[in-house]
C-alpha positions in Angstrom: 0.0 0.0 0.0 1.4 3.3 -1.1 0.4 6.9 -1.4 1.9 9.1 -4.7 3.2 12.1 -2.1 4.8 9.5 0.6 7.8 9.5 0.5 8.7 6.8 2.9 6.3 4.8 0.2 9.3 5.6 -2.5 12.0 4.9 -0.3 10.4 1.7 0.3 9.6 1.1 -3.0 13.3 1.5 -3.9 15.0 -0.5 -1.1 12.5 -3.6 -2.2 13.4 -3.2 -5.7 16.3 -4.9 -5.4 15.2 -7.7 -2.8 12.3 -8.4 -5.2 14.6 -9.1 -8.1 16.6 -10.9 -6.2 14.2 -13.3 -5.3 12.6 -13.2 -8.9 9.1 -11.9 -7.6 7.0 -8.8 -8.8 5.8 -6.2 -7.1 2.3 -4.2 -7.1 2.1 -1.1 -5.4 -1.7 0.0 -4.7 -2.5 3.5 -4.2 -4.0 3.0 -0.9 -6.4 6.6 -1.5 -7.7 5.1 -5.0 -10.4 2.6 -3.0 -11.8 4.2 0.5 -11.5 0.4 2.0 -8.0 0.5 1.6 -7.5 3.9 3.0 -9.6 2.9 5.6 -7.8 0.0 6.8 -4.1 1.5 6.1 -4.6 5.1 6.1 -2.1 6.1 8.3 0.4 2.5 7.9 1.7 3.3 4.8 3.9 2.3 3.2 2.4 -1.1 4.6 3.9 -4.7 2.1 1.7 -7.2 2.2 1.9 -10.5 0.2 -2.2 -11.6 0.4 -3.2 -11.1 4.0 0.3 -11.4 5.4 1.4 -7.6 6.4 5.4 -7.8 6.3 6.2 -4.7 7.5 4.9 -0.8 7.0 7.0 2.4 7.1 10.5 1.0 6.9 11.1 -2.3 4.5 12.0 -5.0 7.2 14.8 -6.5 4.8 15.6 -9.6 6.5 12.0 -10.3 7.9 11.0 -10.3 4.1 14.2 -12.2 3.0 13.4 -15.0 5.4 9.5 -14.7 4.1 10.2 -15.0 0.9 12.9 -17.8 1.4 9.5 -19.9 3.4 7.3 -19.6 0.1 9.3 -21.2 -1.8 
């Protein structure tokens, strides 16, 4: 979840970047004030990752949280 004028959305953004290619996984950023639900529910989380239901971290990318996440999916 992401807002356009966060900017701890884009530095999150750009430190997963790497982590996501590195792991070979795609990434979908949802404006979180495009669907009131989401804003809602997130409002003031964001940046909030998620992968379905599972919130990974919000604010800060939790690198080796989602390294060791990814590394369990697998």
């Amino acid at each position: 979840m992401s807002r356009s004028y966060c900017h701890l959305c884009h530095d999150m953004e750009v430190a997963l970047a790497p982590v996501a290619a590195e792991a070979g996984v795609s990434v979908r950023v949802l404006d979180v004030d495009a669907d009131p639900a989401l804003e809602a529910r997130y409002d003031e989380w964001v940046p909030v990752l998620l992968h379905g239901d599972v919130e990974l971290c919000h604010y800060h990318l939790d690198t080796a949280k989602v390294r060791e996440y990814l590394a369990q999916i697998r």
